[in-house]
C-alpha positions as CSV (number, residue, x, y, z in Angstrom):
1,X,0.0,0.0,0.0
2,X,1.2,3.3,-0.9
3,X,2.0,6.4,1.4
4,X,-0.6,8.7,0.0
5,X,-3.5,5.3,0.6
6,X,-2.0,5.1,4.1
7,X,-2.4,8.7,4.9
8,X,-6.1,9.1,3.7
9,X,-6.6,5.9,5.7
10,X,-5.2,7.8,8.8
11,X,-7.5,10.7,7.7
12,X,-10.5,8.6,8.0
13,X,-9.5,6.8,11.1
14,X,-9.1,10.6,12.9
15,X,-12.3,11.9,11.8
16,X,-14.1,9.0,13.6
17,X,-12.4,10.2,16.6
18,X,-14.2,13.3,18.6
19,X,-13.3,15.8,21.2
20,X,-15.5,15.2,24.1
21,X,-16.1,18.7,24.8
22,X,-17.2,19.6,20.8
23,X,-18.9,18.0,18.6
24,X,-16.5,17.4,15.9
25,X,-14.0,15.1,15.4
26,X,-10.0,16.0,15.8
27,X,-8.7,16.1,12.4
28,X,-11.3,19.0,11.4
29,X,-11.0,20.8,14.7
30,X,-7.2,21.1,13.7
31,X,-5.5,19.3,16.7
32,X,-3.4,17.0,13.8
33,X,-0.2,18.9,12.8
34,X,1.3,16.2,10.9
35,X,0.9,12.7,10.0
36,X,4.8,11.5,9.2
37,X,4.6,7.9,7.5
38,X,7.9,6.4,7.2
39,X,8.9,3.7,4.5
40,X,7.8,0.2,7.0
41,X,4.5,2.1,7.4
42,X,5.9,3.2,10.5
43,X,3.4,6.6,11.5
44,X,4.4,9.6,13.8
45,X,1.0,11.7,14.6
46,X,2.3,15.2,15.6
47,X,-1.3,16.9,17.7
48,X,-2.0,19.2,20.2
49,X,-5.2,19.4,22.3
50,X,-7.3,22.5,22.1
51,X,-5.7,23.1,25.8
52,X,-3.3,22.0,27.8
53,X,-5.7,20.9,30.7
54,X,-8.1,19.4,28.1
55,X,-10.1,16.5,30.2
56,X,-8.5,14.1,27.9
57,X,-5.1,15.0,28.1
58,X,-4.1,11.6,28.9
59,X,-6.7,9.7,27.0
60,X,-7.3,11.1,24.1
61,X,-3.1,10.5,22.7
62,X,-3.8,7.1,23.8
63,X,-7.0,6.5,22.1
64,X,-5.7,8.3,18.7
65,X,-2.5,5.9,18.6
66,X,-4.6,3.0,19.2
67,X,-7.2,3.3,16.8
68,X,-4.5,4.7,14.1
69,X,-2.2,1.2,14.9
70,X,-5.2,-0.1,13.8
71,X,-6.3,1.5,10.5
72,X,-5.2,-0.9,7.5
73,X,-1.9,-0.2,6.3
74,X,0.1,1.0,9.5
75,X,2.6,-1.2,11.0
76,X,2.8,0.8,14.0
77,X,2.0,4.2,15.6
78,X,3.1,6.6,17.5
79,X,1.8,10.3,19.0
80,X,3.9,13.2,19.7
81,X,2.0,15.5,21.6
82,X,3.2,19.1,21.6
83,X,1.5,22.8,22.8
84,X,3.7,24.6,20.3
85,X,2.1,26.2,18.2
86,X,-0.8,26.5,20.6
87,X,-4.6,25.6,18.9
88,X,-6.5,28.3,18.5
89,X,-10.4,27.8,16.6
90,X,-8.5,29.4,13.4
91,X,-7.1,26.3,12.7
92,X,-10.4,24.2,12.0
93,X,-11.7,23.4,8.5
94,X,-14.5,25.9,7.3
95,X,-16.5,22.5,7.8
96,X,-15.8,22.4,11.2
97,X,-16.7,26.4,11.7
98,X,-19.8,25.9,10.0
99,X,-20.8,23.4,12.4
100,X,-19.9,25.2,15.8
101,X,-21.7,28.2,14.2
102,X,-17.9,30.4,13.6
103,X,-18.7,31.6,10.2
């Protein structure tokens, strides 16, 4: 399977996951900075939480390498999570702004 497969496989593994607090799922609320895939299928998820005493600070990384070990494809998976740069609601989709009313 090809990186770019792998990748939108990823994609569609993250939007199935949600924050608790808003009603839309992580990869369009912007917390996924970067999905590294390396060439044994090997993936680094690089995400923040919308703060850094988010309920799920200690869950949510957990759940998100889980289910994304899981997705078809990946060998294995990892999280890095980092607070730098900070979330802020400008980095959600228009999707996701249309939904919590932003726009």
């Amino acid at each position: 399977m090809d990186k770019k497969s792998i990748e939108n496989n990823i994609i569609d593994t993250l939007k199935s996951i949600f924050d608790p607090e808003i009603p839309v799922d992580i990869y369009q609320l912007g917390l996924i900075y970067e999905i590294n895939i390396d060439d044994n299928a090997d993936v680094e998820i690089v995400m923040t939480l919308t703060t850094p005493n988010c309920p799920v600070a200690e869950s949510m990384p957990a759940e998100v390498e889980q289910k994304v070990k899981d997705t078809e494809g990946v060998n294995d998976a990892k999280v890095k999570l980092v607070f730098d740069p900070p979330w802020d609601k400008e980095m959600m989709t228009e999707e996701a702004k249309l939904e919590l009313g932003f726009l």
